[in-house]
C-alpha positions as CSV (number, residue, x, y, z in Angstrom):
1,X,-259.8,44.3,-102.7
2,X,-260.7,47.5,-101.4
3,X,-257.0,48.4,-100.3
4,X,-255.7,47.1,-103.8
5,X,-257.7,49.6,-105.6
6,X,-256.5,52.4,-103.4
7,X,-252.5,51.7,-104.0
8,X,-253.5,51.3,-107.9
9,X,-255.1,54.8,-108.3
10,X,-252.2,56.5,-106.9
11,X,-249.6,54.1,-108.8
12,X,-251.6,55.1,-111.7
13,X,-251.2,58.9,-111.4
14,X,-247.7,58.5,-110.9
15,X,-247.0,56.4,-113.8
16,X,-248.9,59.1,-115.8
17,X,-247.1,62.0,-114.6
18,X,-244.0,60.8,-115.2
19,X,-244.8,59.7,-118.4
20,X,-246.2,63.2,-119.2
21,X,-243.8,65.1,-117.7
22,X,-240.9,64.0,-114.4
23,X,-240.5,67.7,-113.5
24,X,-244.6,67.5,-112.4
25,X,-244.6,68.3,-108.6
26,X,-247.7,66.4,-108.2
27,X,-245.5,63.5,-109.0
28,X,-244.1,63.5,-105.9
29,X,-247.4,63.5,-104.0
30,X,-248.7,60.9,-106.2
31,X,-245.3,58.2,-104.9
32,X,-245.8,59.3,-101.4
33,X,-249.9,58.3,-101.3
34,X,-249.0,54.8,-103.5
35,X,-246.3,54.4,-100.7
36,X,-248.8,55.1,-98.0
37,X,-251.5,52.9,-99.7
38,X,-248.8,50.1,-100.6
39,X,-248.1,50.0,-96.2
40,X,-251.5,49.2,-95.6
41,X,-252.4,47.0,-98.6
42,X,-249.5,44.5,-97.1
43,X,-250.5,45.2,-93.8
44,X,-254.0,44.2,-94.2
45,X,-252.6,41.5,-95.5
46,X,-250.3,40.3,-93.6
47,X,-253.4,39.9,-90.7
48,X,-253.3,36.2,-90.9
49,X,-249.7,35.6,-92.7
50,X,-246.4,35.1,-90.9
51,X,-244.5,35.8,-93.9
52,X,-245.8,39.6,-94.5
53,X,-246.1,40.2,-90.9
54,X,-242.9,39.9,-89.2
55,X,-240.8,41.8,-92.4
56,X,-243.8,44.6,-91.5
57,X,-243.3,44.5,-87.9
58,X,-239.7,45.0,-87.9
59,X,-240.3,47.9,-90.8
60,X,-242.5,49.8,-88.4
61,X,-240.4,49.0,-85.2
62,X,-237.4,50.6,-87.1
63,X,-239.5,53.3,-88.6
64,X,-240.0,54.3,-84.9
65,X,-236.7,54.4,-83.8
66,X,-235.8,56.0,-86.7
67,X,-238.5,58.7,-85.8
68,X,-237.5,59.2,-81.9
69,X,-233.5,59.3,-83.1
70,X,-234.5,62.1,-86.1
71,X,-234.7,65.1,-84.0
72,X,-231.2,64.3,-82.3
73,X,-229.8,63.4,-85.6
74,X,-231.1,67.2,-86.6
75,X,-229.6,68.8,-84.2
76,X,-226.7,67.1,-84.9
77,X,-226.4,68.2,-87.8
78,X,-227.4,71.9,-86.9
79,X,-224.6,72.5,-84.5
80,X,-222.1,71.0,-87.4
81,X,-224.0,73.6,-89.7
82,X,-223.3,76.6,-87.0
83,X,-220.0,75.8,-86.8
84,X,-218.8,75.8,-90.7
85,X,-221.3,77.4,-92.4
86,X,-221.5,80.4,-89.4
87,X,-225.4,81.7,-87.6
88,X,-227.9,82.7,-91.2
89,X,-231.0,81.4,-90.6
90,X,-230.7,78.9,-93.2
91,X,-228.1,77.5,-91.4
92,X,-230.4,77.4,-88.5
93,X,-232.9,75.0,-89.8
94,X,-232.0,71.7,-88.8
95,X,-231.1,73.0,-85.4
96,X,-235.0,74.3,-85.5
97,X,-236.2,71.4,-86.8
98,X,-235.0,69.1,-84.2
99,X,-236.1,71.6,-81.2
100,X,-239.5,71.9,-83.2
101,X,-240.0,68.0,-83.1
102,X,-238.3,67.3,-79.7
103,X,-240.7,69.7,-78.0
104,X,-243.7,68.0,-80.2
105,X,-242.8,65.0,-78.7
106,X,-243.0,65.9,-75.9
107,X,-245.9,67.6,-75.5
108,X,-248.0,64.8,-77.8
109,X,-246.4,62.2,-74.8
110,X,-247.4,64.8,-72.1
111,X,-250.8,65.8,-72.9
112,X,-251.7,62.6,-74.0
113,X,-251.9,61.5,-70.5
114,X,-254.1,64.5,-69.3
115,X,-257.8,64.4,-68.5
116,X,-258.2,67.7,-69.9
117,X,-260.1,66.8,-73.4
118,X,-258.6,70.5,-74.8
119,X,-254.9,69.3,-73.7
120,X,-255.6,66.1,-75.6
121,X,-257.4,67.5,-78.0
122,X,-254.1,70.1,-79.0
123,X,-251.9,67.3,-78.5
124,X,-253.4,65.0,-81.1
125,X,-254.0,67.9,-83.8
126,X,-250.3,68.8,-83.2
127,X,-249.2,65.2,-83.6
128,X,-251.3,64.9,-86.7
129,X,-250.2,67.8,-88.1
130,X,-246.9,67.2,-87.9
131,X,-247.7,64.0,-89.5
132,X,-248.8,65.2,-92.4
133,X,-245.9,67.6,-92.9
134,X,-243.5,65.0,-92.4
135,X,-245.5,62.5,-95.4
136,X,-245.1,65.7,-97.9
137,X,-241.4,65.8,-96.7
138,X,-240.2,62.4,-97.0
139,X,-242.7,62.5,-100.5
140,X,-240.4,64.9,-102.0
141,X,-237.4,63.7,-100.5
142,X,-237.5,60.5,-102.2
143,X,-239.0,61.4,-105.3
144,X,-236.1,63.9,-105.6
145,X,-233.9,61.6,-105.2
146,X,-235.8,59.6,-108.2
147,X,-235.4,62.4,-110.3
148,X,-231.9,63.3,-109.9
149,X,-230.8,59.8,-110.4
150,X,-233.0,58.7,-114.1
151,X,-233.0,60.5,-117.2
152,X,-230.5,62.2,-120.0
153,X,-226.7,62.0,-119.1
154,X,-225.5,63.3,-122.5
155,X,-226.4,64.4,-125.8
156,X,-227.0,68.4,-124.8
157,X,-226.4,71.2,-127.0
158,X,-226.2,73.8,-124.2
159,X,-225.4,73.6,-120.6
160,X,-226.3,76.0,-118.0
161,X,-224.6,76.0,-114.7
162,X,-226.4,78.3,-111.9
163,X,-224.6,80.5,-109.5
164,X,-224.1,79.8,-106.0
165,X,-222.3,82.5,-104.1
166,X,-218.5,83.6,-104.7
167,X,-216.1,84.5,-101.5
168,X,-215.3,88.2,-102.8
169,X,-214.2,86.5,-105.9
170,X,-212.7,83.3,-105.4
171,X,-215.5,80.3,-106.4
172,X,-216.5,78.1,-103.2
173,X,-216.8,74.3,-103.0
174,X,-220.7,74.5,-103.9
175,X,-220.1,76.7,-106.8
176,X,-217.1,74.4,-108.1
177,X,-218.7,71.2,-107.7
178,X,-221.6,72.1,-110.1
179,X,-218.9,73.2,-112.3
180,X,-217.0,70.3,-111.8
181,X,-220.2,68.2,-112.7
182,X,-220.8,70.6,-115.9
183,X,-217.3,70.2,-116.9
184,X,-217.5,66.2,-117.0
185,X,-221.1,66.4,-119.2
186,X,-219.1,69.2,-121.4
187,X,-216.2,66.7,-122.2
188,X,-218.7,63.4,-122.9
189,X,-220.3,65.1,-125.2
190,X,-217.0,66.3,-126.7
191,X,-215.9,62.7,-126.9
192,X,-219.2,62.0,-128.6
193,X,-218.6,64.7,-131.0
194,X,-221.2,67.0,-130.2
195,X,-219.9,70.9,-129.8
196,X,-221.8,72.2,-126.2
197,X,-221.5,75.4,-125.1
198,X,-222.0,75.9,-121.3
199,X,-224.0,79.2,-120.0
200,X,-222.7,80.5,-116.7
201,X,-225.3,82.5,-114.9
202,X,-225.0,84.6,-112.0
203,X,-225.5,88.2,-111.0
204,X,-222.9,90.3,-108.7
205,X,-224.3,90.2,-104.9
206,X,-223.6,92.9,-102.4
207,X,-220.6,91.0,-100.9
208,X,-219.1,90.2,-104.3
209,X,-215.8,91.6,-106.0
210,X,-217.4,90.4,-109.5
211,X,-220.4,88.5,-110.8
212,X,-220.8,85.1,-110.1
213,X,-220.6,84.3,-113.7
214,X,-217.8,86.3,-114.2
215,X,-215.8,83.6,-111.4
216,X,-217.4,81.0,-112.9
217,X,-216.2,81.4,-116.4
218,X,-212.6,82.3,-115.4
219,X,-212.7,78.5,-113.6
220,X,-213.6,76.7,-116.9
221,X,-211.2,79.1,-118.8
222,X,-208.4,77.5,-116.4
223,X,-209.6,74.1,-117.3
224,X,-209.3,74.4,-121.3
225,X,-212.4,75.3,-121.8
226,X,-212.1,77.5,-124.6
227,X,-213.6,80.9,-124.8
228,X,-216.2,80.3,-127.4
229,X,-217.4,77.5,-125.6
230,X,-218.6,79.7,-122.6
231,X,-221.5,82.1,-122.5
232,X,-221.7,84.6,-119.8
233,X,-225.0,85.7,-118.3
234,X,-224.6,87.6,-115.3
235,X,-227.1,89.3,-114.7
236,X,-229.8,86.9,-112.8
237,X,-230.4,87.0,-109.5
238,X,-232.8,84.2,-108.9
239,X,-232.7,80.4,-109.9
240,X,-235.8,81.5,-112.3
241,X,-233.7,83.9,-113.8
242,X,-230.8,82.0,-114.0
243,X,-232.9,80.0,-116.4
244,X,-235.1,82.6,-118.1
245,X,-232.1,84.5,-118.8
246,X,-229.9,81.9,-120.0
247,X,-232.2,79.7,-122.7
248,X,-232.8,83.4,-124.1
249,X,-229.0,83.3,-124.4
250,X,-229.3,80.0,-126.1
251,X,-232.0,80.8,-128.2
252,X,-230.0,83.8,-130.1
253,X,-227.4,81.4,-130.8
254,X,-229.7,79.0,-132.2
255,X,-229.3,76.5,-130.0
256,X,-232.6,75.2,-129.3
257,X,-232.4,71.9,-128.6
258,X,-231.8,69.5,-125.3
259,X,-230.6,72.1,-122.9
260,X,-229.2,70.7,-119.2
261,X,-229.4,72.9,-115.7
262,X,-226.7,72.0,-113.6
263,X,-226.6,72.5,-109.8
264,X,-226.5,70.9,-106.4
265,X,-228.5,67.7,-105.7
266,X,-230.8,69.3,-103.1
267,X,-231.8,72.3,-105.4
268,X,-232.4,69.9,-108.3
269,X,-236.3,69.2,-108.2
270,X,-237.6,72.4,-107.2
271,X,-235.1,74.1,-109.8
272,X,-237.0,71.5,-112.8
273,X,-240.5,72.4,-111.2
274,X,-239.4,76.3,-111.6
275,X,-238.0,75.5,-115.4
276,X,-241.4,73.5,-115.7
277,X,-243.5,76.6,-114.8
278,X,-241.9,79.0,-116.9
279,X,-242.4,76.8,-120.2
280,X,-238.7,75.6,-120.5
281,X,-237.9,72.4,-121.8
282,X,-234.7,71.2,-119.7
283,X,-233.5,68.8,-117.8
284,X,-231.9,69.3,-114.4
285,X,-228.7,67.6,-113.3
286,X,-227.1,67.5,-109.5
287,X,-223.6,67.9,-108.5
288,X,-222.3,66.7,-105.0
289,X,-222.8,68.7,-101.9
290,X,-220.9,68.2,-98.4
291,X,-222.9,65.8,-96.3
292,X,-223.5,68.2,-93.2
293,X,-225.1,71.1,-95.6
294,X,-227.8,68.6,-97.2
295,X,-230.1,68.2,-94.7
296,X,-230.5,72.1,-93.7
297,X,-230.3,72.9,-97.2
298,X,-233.0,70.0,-98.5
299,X,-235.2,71.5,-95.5
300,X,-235.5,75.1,-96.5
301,X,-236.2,73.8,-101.0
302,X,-238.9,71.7,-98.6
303,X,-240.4,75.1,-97.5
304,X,-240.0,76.4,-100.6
305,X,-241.5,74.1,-102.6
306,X,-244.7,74.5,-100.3
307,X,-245.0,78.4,-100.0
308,X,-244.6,78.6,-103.8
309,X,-247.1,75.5,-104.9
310,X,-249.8,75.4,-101.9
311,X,-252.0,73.3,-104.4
312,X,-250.0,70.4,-102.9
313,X,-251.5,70.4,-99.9
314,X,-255.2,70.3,-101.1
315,X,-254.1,67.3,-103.4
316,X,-252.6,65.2,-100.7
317,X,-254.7,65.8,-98.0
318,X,-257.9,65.1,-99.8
319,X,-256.8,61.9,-101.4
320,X,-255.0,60.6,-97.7
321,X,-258.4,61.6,-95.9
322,X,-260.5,59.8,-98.6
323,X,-258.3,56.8,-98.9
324,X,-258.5,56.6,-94.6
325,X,-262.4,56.9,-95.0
326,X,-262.3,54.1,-97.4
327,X,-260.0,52.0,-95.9
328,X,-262.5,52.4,-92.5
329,X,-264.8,50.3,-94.6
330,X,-262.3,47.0,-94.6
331,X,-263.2,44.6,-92.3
């Protein structure tokens, strides 16, 4: 009974902020504790049942294998990174991510073993804490993925695509897809007989012949998107001002209804928790990125997210250390 009211609090909360409002980072927490909850609730019950137990056994012996295999699929995926994308340190981060958990791994198996109580000690506190970062990880990871796949498709009055980087002047892949993905929403709502307009926003970087919305708008211009139809904005900087700058844009043109953010699927849920703390009312829509740069890219919005909102650590980790006091009490 115990463990039923423990996943229904947290189901609760998450209902509720959805409800109230999906952009609500506290969302995120709020699925990953249910999820957490949900494990043990079948797992406590499946103590004396066949049928819950064996689906739940192979779940966690998969779960593990899937856990000793992540740190080589990382760095993987960091050497592919290193060798298309080139040696920033955003590039970096899968590769540090799967030396950072290899060597945990190895230590938490190594010290384990040792009769010093301080190795042991460190060993455990590392393993835990590396627990807890990777429940706020996979949290966010699948309730971006939530996100970026439910609400409003059409029916937008303005659409605002944010920059990405230009190669001297020529738009990359990233940039393009998420105008590729603004593009298609533009021409539904056409066909619907609404009249968008889309905002391209983008400042002029160091290593850039023009602005990035400069680029961007001679790319729709190409595609018979006519001139009216495009605003420029170029002179943000930052995904906050990408959006600050551009619903101002809007807003002298009276267009002050639904509004849609377009960019890449990673950046999606930390770019509608940014709109969300400014006061905007938008919705934020993903385009397709290249396989190889999602998981380095995913990883540094993770660190983002955290530096920039440390309220979600307090959240989770007293609600996970109450819920494991609780659940202490279940015979």
């Amino acid at each position: 009974m115990l463990a039923a009211v423990l996943f229904l609090i947290p189901a609760v909360f998450f209902v509720y902020g959805i409800v109230r409002d999906r952009r609500r980072l506290s969302n995120a927490v709020w699925l990953g504790i249910a999820l957490v909850m949900l494990l043990l609730l079948l797992a406590e019950a499946g103590r004396d049942n066949p049928v819950l137990s064996l689906p739940l056994l192979l779940a966690f012996m998969l779960a593990v294998v899937g856990l000793l295999l992540l740190p080589l699929a990382l760095l993987a995926n960091g050497m592919v990174m290193v060798r298309r994308e080139g040696r920033s340190l955003g590039n970096l981060l899968s590769l540090l991510a799967g030396l950072a958990l290899l060597g945990e791994m190895v230590y938490f198996a190594w010290g384990i073993s040792q009769p010093n109580d301080w190795v042991r000690g460190s060993a455990i506190g590392l393993f835990l804490v590396s627990a807890y970062i990777a429940f706020l990880f996979v949290s966010l990871l699948l309730y971006s993925v939530i996100y970026g796949r439910t609400g409003r498709r059409h029916g937008f009055d303005g659409i605002v695509v944010l920059g990405a980087g230009l190669v001297g002047s020529r738009v990359p892949p990233l940039l393009a897809s998420r105008l590729d993905r603004a593009l298609r929403l533009y021409k539904r709502d056409l066909a619907a007989g609404r009249s968008p307009v889309i905002v391209v926003s983008g400042g002029q970087g160091a290593d850039e012949d023009v602005s990035e919305a400069f680029a961007m708008r001679q790319y729709l211009l190409e595609r018979d998107v006519p001139d009216d139809d495009v605003v420029l904005e170029d002179q943000a900087t930052t995904t906050e001002e990408n959006l600050r700058y551009s619903k101002e844009l809007l807003a002298e043109r009276g267009l002050n209804g639904r509004v849609v953010a377009v960019t890449n699927n990673y950046h999606v849920f930390r770019t509608a928790v940014l709109s969300r703390k400014q006061g905007l009312r938008l919705q934020v829509i993903g385009a397709p990125t290249a396989w190889y740069f999602v998981p380095s890219a995913f990883l540094r919005e993770f660190v983002a997210l955290l530096v920039r909102n440390p309220v979600v650590h307090g959240l989770a980790c007293a609600v996970l250390m109450a819920g494991g006091l609780a659940l202490t009490q279940i015979s």
